[in-house]
N, C-alpha and C positions, 0 to 999 in steps of 0.2 A: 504494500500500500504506500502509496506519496504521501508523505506528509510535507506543508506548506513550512518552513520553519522562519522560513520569512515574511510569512503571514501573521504567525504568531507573535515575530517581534515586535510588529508595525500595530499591531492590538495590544500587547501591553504598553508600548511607547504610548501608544495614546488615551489608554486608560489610565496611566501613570500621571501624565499631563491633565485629564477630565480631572485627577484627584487632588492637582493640587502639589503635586508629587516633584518638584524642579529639577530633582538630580537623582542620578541613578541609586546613588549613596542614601538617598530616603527614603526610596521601595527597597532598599536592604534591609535597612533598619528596621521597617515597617514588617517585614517579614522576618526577618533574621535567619537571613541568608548575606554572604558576602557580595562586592559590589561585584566581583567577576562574574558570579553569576545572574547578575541582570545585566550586563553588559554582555554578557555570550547569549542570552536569552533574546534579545534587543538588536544583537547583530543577525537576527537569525541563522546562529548556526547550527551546519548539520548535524544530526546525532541520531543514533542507530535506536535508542530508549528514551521516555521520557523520565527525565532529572527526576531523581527523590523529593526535590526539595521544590516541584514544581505547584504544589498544593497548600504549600505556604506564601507563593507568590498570589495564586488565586486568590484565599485570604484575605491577605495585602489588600488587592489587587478590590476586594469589595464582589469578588464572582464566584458562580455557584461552581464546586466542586464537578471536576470536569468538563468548565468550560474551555482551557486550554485543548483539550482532548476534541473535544469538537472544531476550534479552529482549525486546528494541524489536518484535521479529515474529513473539512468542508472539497469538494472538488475546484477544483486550479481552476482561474478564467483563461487560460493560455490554452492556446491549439484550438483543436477543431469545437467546436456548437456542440455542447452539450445535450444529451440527447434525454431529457428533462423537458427541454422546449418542440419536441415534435411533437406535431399538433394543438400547441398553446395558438390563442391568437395571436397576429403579427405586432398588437399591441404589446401582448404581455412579453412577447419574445423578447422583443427592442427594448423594452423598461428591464428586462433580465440582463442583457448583455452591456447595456450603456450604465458607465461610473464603477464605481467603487461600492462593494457589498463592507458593510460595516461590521454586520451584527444579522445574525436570522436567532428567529424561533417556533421552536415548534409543537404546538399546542395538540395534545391528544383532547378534539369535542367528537369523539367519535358517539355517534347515538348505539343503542344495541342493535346489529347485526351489522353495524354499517362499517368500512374499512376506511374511512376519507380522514384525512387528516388537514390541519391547517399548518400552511405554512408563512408564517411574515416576515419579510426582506428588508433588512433599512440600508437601503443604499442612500449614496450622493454622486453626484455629478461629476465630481470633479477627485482627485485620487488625494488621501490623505495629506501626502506628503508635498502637495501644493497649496492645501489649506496654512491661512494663521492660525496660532496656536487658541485665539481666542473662538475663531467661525470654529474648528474641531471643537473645545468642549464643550459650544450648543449644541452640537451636532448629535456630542452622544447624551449631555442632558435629556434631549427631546427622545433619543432612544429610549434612557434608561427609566424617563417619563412614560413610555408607551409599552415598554416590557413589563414593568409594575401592573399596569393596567389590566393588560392581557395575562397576566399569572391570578390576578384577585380574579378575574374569569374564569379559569379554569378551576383557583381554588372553590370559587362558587360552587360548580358545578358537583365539587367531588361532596361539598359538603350535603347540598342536596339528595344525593345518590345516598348518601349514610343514614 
């Protein structure tokens, strides 16, 4: 399996930043990990395992337990059309393909018998690392504004079912 490791560093760089976080040296401390290792995390480099001590960055980091795990084995936008998009509308294809994916999630509202899942995409237009540091952490305010949202939905749901 590919994993992105360079995806993942461009995600904690900038949740680092959303937090306020200025130098590498304070998501260490915040975690209590050394600064090499958010600096090798940050450069994204490659590595055959995920780090011990990547759960405590998480943490830090203010993110649910395995969400590193899910960036590194989101699919790469590079190469050929994802085949995801066959048979989407021409709409959704081009809003899929066009900017920067920040953040997804994915909400299990499946009814009984039903398999459908939701899935929500927070992209932008323009690739992180073109962004000021202040348009990124609206960017993922308003994300992490709309993930809350969407989890007290689902938390709803489950409670209903109990």
């Amino acid at each position: 399996m590919d994993r992105d490791w360079k995806r993942l560093g461009r995600a904690i760089k900038a949740q680092r930043d959303h937090l306020g976080l200025a130098r590498q040296d304070d998501l260490a401390a915040a975690a209590g990990v050394n600064r090499q290792t958010i600096q090798s995390l940050e450069a994204g480099k490659e590595r055959t395992r995920m780090p011990a001590s990547i759960s405590k960055v998480e943490k830090a980091l203010s993110w649910e337990p395995g969400t590193a795990a899910r960036i590194l084995s989101e699919p790469s936008s590079e190469g050929p059309a994802p085949r995801f998009a066959e048979g989407m509308p021409l709409r959704v294809a081009q809003e899929l393909s066009d900017g920067q994916v920040f953040e997804t999630e994915v909400l299990d509202l499946t009814l009984p018998g039903s398999k459908s899942r939701l899935v929500v995409v927070f992209k932008h237009d323009s690739e992180a690392a073109d962004m000021a540091p202040s348009e990124l952490r609206a960017a993922l305010r308003e994300w992490t504004r709309i993930q809350r949202a969407l989890r007290q939905i689902t938390a709803g749901d489950e409670a209903d079912e109990a």
